[in-house]
C-alpha positions as CSV (number, residue, x, y, z in Angstrom):
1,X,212.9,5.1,58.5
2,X,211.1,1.6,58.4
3,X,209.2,2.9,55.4
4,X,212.8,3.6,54.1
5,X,213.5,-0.6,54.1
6,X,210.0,-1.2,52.9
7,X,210.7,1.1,49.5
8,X,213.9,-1.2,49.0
9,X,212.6,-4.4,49.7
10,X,210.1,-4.2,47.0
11,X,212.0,-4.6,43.9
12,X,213.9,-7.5,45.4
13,X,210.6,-9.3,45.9
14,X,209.8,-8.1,42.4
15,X,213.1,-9.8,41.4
16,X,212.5,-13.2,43.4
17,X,208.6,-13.3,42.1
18,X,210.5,-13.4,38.8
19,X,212.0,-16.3,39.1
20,X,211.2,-19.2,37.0
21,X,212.1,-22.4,35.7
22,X,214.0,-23.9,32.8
23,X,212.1,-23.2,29.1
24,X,210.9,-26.1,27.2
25,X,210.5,-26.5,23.2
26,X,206.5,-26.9,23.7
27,X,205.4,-26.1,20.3
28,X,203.6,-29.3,18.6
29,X,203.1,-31.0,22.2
30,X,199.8,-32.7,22.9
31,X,198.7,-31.5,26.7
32,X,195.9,-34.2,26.6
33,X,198.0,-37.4,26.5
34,X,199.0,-39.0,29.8
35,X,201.3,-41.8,30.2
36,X,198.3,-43.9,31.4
37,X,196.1,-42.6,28.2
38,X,198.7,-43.7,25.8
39,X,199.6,-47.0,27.4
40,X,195.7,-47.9,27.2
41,X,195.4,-47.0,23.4
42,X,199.0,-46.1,22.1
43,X,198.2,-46.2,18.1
44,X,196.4,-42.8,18.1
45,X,199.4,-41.0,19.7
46,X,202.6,-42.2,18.1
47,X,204.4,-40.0,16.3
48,X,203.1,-37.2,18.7
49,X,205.1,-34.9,20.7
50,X,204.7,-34.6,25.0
51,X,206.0,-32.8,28.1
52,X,205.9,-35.4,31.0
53,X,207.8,-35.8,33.8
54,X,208.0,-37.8,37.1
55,X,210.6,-39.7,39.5
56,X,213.1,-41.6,38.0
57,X,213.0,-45.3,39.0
58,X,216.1,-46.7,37.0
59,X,218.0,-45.8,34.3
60,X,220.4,-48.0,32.2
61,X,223.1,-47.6,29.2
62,X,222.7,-49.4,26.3
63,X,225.6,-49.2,23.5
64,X,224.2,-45.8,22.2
65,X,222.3,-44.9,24.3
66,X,220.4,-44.3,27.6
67,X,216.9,-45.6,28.9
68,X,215.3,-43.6,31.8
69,X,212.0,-45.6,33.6
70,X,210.3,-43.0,35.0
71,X,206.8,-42.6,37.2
72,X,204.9,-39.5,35.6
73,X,203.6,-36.9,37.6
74,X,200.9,-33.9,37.2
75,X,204.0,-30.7,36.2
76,X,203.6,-27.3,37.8
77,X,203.9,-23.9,36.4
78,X,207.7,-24.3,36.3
79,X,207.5,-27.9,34.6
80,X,208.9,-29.4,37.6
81,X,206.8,-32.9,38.8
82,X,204.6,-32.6,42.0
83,X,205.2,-35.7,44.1
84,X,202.5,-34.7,46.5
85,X,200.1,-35.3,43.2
86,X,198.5,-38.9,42.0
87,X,201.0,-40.2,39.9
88,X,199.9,-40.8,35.8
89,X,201.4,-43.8,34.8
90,X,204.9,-45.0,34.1
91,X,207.0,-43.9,30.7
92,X,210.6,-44.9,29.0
93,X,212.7,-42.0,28.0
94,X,215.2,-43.0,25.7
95,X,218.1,-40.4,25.2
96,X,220.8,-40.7,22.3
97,X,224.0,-40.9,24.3
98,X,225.5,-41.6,27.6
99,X,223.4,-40.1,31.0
100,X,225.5,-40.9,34.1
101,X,223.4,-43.4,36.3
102,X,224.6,-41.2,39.4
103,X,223.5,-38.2,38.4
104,X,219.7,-39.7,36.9
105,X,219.8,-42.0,40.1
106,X,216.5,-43.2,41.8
107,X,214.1,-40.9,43.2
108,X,215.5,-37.8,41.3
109,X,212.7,-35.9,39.2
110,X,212.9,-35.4,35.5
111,X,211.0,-33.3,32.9
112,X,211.1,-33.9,28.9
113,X,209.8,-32.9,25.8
114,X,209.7,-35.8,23.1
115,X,208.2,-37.3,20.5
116,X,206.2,-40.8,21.0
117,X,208.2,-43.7,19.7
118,X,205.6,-46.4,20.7
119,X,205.4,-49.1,23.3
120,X,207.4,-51.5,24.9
121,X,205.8,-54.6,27.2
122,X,207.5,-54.7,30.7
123,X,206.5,-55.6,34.0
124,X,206.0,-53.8,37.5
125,X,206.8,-56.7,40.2
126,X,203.9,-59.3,39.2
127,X,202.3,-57.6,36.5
128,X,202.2,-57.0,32.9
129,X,202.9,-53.7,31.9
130,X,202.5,-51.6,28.8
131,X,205.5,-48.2,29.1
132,X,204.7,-45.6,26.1
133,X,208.4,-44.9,25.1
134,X,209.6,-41.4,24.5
135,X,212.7,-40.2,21.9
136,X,213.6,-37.5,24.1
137,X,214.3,-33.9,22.8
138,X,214.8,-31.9,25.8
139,X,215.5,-33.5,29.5
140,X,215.5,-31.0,32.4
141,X,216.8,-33.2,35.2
142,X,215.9,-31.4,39.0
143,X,218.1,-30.1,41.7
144,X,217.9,-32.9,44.7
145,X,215.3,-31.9,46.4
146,X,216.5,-30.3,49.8
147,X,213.4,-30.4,51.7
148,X,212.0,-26.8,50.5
149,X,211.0,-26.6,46.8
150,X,209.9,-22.1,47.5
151,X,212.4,-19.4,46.5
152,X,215.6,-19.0,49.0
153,X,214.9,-15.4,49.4
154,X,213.4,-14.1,53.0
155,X,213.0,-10.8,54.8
156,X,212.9,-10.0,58.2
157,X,212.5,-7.2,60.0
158,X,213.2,-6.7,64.3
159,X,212.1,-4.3,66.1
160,X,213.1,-4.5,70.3
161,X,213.9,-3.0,73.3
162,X,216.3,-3.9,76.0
163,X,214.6,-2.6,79.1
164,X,213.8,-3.9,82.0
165,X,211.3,-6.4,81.4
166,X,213.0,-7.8,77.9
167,X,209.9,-7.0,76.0
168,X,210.1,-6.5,72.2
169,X,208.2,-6.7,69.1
170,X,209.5,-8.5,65.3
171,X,207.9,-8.4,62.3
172,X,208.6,-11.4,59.4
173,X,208.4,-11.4,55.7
C-alpha cells in the first residue's frame, strides 16, 4: 500500500522539479560585464546589451519616465538575485513610462535585460560614484520575499500506533 503513495508522488515531484522562473530575451547579452566592470571602463561597453539584477534602493518618476537605483547581485539559475552573494556594483535602470514607487519600493529585487546607455556621476553618502545606466527591455520585478525562496510543495508521510506506550514512527519528504 505505501508503495501505492510512492508511485503517485513521483510525478508531482516531477511536476514541482519543473518549475522555473520568468524567460528573459538573452540573445545579444554580454555575461562578462558587471556593474563594477563597466563603471571602471564604461566606453568599451555602451551600446551593449546585459542581464543584471539586484535590490532596489530607490526609484523615482521623471515626466516620461522611471529611474530604478539598484545594487547588482550574482543571478541564479532562475535569474532571480542572491542576496546571500557579494554584491557587484550599483546600476540605473531607466524604464519608458510610469513604475509605481510602491510596488518597485526599497529592498524588493529586480532582474532586467537592457541595453547600455552610458554613465551618470552620482554619489553613495560621501563618495563619488560612477552608475552604468541601463535602457531597460525587460524588468522581472520579484515576489516579496516571504522568508523561503524553495518550491511550496512538501510530502509527508506518518506512520503510528496508538498502543500503550504512544510509540510511532513518521517518515518526511
Amino acid at each position: 500500500m505505501l508503495s501505492r503513495y510512492f508511485l503517485l508522488l513521483i510525478p508531482l515531484l516531477l511536476l514541482g522539479a519543473c518549475a522555473s522562473g520568468p524567460t528573459f530575451n538573452t540573445g545579444g547579452v554580454d555575461r562578462a560585464l558587471t556593474p563594477q566592470g563597466v563603471a571602471a571602463d564604461p566606453q568599451p561597453a555602451r551600446g551593449k546589451y546585459v542581464l543584471w539584477g539586484g535590490v532596489i534602493l530607490t526609484t523615482t518618476n521623471l515626466k516620461n519616465s522611471t529611474r530604478v537605483e539598484v545594487l547588482a547581485y550574482p543571478l541564479d539559475t532562475d535569474r532571480r538575485p542572491q542576496r546571500d552573494r557579494d554584491p557587484l556594483g550599483r546600476f540605473i535602470l531607466e524604464q519608458a513610462g510610469f513604475l509605481e514607487p510602491a510596488s518597485y519600493a526599497e529592498g524588493r529585487l529586480i532582474t532586467t535585460v537592457g541595453k547600455l546607455a552610458g554613465t551618470r556621476p552620482g554619489r553613495v553618502d560621501a563618495s563619488d560614484y560612477t552608475y552604468p545606466v541601463i535602457d531597460a527591455r525587460q524588468v522581472h520585478l520579484w515576489p516579496r520575499d516571504r522568508g523561503y525562496r524553495g518550491s511550496n510543495v512538501h510530502f509527508g508521510v506518518g506512520v503510528g500506533s496508538g498502543g500503550h506506550w504512544g510509540g510511532g514512527v513518521g517518515v518526511g519528504f
